[in-house]
C-alpha positions as CSV (number, residue, x, y, z in Angstrom):
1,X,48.7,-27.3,-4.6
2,X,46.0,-29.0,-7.0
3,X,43.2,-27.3,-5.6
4,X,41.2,-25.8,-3.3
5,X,38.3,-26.6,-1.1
6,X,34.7,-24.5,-3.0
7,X,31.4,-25.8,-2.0
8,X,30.0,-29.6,-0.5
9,X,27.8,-31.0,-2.6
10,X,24.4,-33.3,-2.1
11,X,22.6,-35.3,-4.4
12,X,18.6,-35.7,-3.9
13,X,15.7,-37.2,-5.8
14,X,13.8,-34.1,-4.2
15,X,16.3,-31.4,-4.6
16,X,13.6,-29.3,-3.3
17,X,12.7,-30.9,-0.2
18,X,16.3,-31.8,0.8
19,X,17.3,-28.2,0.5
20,X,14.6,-27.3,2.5
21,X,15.3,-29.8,5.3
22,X,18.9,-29.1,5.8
23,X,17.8,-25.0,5.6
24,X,15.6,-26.3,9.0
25,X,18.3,-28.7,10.3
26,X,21.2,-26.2,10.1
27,X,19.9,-22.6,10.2
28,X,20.7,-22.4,6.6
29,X,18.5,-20.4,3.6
30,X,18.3,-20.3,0.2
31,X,21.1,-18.5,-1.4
32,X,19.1,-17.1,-3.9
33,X,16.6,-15.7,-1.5
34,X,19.5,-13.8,-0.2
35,X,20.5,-12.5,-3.5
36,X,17.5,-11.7,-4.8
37,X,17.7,-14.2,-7.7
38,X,15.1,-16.8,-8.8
39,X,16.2,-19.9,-10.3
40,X,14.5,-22.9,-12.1
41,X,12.9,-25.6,-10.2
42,X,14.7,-27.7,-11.7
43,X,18.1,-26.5,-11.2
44,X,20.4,-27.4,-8.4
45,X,19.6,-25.5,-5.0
46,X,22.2,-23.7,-3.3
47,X,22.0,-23.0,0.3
48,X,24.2,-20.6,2.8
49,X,24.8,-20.0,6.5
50,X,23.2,-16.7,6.7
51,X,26.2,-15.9,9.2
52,X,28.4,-16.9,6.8
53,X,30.3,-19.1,8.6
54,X,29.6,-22.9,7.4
55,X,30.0,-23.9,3.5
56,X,28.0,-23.4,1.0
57,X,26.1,-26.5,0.1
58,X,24.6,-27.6,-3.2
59,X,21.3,-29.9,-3.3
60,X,21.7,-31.4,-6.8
61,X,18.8,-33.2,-8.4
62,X,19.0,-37.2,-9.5
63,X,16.9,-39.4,-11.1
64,X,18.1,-42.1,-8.5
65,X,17.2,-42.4,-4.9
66,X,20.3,-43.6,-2.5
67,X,21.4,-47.0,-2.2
68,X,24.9,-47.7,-0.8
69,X,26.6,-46.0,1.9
70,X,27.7,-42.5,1.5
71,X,31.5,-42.3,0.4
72,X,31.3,-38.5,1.6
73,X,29.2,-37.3,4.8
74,X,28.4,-34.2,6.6
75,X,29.5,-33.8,10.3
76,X,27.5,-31.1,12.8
77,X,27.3,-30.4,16.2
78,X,24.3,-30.5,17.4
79,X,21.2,-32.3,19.5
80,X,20.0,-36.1,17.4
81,X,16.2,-35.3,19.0
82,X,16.2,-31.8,17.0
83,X,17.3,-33.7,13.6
84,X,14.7,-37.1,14.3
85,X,12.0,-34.4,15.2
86,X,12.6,-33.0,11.5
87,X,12.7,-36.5,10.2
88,X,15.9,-37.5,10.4
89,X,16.5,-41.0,11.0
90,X,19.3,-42.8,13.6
91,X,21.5,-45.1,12.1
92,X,23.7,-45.7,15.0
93,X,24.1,-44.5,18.5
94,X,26.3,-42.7,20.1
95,X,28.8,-45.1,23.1
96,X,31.7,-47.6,23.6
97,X,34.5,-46.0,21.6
98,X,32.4,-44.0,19.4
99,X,31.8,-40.5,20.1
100,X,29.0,-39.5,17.8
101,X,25.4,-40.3,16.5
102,X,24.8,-41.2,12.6
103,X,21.7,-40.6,11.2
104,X,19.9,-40.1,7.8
105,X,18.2,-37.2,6.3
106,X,14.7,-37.1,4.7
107,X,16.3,-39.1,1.5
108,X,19.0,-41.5,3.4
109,X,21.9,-39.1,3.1
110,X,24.4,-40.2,6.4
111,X,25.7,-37.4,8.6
112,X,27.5,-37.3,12.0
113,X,26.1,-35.8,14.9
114,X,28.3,-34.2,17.8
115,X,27.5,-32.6,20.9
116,X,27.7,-29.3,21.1
């Protein structure tokens, strides 16, 4: 084995704002909130499933903002209304032979929704 699976990582203009959003989207928080720990603004934010069951996910600061197609993607379950109402943006619809919803966060980052 050459290795094993750690953390998903994101990339952000707004590191800040992104973390934040997916903390909304997915019922995620700040892992240093949980730990007590305070970190630069600067520095890359890392957030949890408080029920410890999804990955842990790194919002890393960029200087440049998105401009191909991701070559990586999230995929959740959940309800596209709830993610456009948080700003989220559709990108495709779900039908015909495809069985999910793709949509853009708050900086353009594609993910896959699936009903629950």
């Amino acid at each position: 084995m050459a290795g094993k699976f750690k953390d998903l990582c994101l990339d952000a203009r707004d590191h800040q704002a992104v973390a934040d959003w997916w903390c909304a989207a997915m019922g995620y928080v700040r892992r240093d909130a949980v730990r007590g720990e305070e970190r630069l603004v600067e520095w890359p934010v890392p957030i949890v499933d408080p029920a410890g069951e999804g990955p842990l996910i790194w919002v890393n600061p960029v200087p440049e903002g998105k401009v191909v197609k991701n070559r990586l993607h999230l995929d959740v379950w959940g309800d596209p209304a709830e993610f456009e109402a948080l700003g989220a943006r559709m990108v495709r619809e779900k039908g015909g032979d495809v069985e999910w919803w793709v949509m853009e966060d708050v900086e353009g980052n594609e993910f896959c929704v699936f009903d629950l």
